[in-house]
Every structure is written in structure tokens, then in C-alpha cells.
C-alpha positions in Angstrom: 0.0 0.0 0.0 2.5 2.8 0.8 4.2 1.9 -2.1 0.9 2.5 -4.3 0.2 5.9 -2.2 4.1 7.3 -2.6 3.0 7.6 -6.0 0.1 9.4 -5.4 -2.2 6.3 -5.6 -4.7 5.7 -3.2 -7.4 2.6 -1.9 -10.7 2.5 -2.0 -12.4 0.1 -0.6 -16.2 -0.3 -1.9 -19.0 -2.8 -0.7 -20.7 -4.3 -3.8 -23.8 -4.5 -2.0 -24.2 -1.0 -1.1 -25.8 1.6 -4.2 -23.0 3.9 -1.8 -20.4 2.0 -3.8 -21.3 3.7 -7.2 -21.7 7.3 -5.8 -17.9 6.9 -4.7 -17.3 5.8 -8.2 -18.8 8.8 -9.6 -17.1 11.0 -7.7 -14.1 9.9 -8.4 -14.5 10.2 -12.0 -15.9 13.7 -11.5 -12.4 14.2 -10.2 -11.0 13.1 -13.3 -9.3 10.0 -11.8 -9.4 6.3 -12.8 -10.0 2.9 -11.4 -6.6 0.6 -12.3 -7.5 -2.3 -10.4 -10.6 -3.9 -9.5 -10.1 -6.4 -6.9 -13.4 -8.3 -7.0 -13.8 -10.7 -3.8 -17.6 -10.8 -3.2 -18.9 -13.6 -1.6 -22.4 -14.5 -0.8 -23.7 -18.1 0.2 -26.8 -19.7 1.3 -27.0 -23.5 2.1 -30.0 -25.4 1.5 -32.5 -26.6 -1.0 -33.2 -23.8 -3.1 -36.8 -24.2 -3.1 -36.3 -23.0 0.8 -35.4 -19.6 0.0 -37.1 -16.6 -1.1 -36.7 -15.9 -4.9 -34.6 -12.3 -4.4 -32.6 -13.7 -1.7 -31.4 -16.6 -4.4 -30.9 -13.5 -6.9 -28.5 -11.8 -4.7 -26.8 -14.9 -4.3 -26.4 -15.7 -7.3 -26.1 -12.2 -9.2 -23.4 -11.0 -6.1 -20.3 -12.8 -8.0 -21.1 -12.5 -11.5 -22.5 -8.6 -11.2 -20.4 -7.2 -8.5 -18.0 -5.8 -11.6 -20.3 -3.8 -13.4 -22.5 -2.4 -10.3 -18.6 -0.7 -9.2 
């Protein structure tokens, strides 16, 4: 990390889940700076027969690790 910020870099760390996540993005292009690296670690699980959950709480689980990209 202090590597990355001694050349004026900086982390941000954004939660997938939360619509906060996009504001920050926003901003930060309104700033005129860019996103280099995108680590992606989301991880959302539910254990059970499917037909046991409710049908958005599925969604999330399944659209969590293959969306999280494109809603940051």
C-alpha cells in the first residue's frame, strides 16, 4: 500500500452491496481519476434446497459474484 500511495495512488475500498459504492465511483471520476485495479472478492452463500429460499434472496446470491464488476 504505501508503495501505491508514494506515487500518489490511493485505496478505496467499496462494498458491492451498497448503491454507496457507485456514488464513490462517480465522484471519483468527476475528479478526473481512474480505477486501475478492481479487486473483486464478493462472496455470498446460502446452504439449502433452493426451493427453501425466497426468490430475491437466491438472486443476490447468485447475481453478487457475477454482477459485482459492473455495479462498481
Amino acid at each position: 500500500m504505501a508503495e501505491i500511495e508514494s506515487h500518489s495512488g490511493r485505496w478505496v475500498q467499496l462494498n458491492v452491496g451498497d448503491a454507496k459504492s457507485g456514488v464513490i465511483v462517480g465522484g471519483l471520476e468527476k475528479e478526473g481519476k481512474e480505477i486501475d485495479v478492481l479487486v473483486n472478492n464478493a462472496r455470498y452463500w446460502i446452504f439449502g434446497a433452493m426451493e427453501c429460499f425466497e426468490k430475491d434472496e437466491v438472486r443476490r446470491m447468485m447475481e453478487r459474484p457475477c454482477m459485482s464488476a459492473a455495479y462498481a
